[in-house]
C-alpha positions in Angstrom: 0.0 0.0 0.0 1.1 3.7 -1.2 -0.2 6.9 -1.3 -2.3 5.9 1.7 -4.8 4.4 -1.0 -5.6 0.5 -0.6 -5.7 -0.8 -4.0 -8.4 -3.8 -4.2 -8.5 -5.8 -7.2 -11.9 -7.9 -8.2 -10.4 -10.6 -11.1 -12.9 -11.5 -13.8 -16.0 -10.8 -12.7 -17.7 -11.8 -16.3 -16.4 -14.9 -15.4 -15.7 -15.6 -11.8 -19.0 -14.5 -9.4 -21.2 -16.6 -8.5 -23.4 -17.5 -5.5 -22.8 -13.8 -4.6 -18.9 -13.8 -4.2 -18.4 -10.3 -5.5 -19.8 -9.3 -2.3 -16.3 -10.3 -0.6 -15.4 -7.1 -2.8 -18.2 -5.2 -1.1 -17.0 -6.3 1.7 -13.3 -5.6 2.0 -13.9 -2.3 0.3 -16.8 -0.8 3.3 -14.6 -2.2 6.2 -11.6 -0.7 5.0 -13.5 2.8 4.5 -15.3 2.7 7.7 -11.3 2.6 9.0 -11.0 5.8 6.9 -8.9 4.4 4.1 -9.0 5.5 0.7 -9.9 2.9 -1.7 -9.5 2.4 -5.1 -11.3 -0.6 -6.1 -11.0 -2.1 -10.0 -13.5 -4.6 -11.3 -11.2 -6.1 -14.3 -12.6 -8.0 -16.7 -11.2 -11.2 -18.5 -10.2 -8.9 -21.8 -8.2 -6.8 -19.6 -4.9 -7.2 -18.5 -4.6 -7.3 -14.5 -2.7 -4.7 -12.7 0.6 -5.7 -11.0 0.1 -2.9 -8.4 -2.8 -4.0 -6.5 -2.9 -4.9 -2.8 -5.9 -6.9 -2.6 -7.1 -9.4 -4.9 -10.1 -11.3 -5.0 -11.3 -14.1 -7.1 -14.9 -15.7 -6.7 -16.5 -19.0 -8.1 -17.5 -20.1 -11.4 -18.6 -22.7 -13.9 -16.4 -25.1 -15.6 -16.0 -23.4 -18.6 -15.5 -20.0 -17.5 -13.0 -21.3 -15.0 -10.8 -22.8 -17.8 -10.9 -19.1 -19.2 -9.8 -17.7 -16.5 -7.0 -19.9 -15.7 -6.1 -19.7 -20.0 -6.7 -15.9 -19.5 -4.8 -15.7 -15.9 -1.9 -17.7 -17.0 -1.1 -15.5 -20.1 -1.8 -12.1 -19.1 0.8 -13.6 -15.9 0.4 -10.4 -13.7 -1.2 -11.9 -10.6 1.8 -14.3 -10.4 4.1 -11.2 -10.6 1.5 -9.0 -8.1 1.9 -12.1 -5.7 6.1 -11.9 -5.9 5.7 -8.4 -4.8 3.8 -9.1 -2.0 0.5 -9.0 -3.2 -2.7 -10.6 -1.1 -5.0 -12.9 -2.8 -8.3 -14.3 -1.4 -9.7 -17.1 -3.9 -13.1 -18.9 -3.5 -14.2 -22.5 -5.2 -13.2 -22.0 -8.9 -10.5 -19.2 -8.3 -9.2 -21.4 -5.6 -8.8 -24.3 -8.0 -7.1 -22.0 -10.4 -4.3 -20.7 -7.6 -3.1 -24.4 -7.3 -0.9 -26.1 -9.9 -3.7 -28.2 -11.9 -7.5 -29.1 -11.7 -9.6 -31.0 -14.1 -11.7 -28.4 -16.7 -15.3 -28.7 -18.2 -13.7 -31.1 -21.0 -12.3 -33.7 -18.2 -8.6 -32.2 -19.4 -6.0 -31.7 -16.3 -6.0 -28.1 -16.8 -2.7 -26.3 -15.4 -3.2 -23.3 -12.5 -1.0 -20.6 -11.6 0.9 -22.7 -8.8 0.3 -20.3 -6.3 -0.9 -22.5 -3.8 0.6 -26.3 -3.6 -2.7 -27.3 -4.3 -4.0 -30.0 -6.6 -7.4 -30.3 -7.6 -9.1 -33.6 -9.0 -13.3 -34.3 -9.6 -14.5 -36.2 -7.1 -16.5 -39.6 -7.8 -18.7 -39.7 -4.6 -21.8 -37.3 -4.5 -21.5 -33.3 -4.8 -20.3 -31.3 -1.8 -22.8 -28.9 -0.8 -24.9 -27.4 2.2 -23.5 -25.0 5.2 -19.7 -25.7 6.4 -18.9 -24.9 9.7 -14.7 -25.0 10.9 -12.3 -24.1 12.8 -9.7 -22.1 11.7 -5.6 -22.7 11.7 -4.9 -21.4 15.1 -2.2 -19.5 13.6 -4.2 -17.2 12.2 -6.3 -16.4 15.3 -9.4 -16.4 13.7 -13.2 -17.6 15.2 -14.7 -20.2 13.0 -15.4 -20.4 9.8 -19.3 -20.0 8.2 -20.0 -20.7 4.8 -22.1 -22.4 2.2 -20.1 -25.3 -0.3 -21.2 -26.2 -3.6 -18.6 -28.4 -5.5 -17.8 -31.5 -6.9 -13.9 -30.9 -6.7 -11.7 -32.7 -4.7 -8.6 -30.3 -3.4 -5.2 -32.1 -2.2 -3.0 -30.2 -0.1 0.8 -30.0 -1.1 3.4 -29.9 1.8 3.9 -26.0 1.4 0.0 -25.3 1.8 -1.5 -25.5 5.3 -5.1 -25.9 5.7 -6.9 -22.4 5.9 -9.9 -24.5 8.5 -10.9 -28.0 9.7 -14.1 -29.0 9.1 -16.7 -29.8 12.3 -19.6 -30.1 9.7 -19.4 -30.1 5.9 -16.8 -31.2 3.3 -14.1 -28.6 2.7 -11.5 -30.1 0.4 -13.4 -33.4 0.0 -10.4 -35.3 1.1 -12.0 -36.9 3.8 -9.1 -35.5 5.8 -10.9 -32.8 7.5 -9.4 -29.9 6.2 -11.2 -26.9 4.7 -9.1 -24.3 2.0 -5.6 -23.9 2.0 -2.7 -21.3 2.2 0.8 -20.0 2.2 1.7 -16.8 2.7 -0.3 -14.3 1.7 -2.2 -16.4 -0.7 -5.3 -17.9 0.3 -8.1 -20.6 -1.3 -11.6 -21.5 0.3 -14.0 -23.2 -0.9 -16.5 -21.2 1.0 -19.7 -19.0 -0.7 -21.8 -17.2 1.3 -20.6 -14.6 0.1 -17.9 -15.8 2.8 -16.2 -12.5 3.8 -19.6 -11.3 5.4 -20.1 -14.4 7.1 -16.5 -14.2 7.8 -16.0 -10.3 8.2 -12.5 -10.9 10.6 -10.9 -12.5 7.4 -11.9 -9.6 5.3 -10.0 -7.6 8.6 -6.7 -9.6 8.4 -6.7 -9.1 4.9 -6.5 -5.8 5.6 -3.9 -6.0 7.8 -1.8 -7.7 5.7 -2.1 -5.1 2.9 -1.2 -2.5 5.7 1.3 -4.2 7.6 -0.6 -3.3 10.9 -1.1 -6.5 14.0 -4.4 -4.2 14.9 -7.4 -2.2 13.3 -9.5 0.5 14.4 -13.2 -1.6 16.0 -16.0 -1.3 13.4 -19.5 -2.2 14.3 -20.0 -5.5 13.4 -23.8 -5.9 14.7 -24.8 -7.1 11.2 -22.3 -9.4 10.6 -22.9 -11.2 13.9 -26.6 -11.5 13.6 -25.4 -13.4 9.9 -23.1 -15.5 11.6 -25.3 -16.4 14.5 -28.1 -17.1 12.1 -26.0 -19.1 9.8 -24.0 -20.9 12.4 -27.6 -22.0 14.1 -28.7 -23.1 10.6 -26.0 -25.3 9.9 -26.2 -27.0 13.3 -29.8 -28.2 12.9 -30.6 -31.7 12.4 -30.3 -33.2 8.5 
């Protein structure tokens, strides 16, 4: 971050947005103004090339095909790699988390290759289609509460040994490993398969995303009375019996 501006970057959203992820945008872009940043967000579309000077990037969900033109797209335009080497953060959901690792399996049952940003491999799973209300507990590490959010995929993500989980799962799928583990990262990089969208169920990961960008172990307290009541009624949700 420069110029006292936070530079947020939304990736593809012609592509990329679905069950309401471009509201992580949304998200990251009021909590970072209520702190009384200056933002400049950019919405870039998949015929335009994506900026290496961002501090924030975001990457939602998408369909099969669009998620083999993004990563087609996203591999040749090569800026996010480069972004990432300069320190960039990136927050990926489902699709776009697929795409960070180093291969997944496209709409034409091809091993497509990612961007290798995450040691990350992503296979189609044979058993029935992940979805319904995810509820997890985050890496310790990152001193986060636990993670709400809503899964709808039939991928099957493998961590590498340079990724760490991003949560374990207490109910749902996550990664569909049958290991427990929900999302991945390294870094500053991170992948989730969680909708939602996930950083308003999820509002203290939009907040040490920002701290990140801003190199800052603290931020000013925003009222987060909203957000609660979403979690609370989310969190109750997913608990109920099947």
């Amino acid at each position: 971050m420069s110029d006292n501006q936070l530079r947020l970057v939304w990736i593809y959203p012609d592509l990329l947005s679905t069950y309401g992820d471009q509201g992580n945008a949304l998200v990251v872009e009021r909590r970072a103004r209520q702190r009384g940043l200056d933002v400049a967000r950019l919405d870039v579309r998949s015929d335009q090339p994506i900026p290496t000077s961002g501090d924030i990037y975001l990457i939602g969900g998408g369909e099969d095909r669009p998620q083999r033109l993004a990563a087609e797209r996203l591999r040749r335009d090569g800026h996010l790699s480069r972004a990432v080497q300069n320190g960039a953060i990136v927050f990926s959901v489902c699709a776009g988390y697929q795409i960070l690792g180093h291969e997944f399996i496209n709409d034409l049952g091809q091993r497509e290759p990612g961007l290798g940003l995450l040691d990350v491999v992503s296979v189609r799973g044979e058993g029935e289609r992940c979805v319904g209300d995810v509820l997890a507990d985050i890496d310790p590490q990152l001193a986060l509460p636990q993670l709400t959010g809503f899964e709808n995929h039939q991928g099957v993500t493998h961590l590498g040994p340079t990724a760490r989980p991003l949560a374990r799962v207490k109910i749902g799928k996550g990664n569909g490993t049958g290991d427990g583990t929900e999302g991945a990262y390294n870094g500053t990089v991170f992948g989730t398969y969680m909708h939602g969208p996930v950083l308003a169920r999820n509002p203290q990961i939009a907040d040490l995303l920002l701290k990140l960008a801003l190199d800052v172990n603290a931020l000013p307290p925003v009222d987060d009375r909203w957000y609660e009541a979403l979690r609370d009624e989310r969190i109750a949700a997913a608990q109920q019996p099947a």
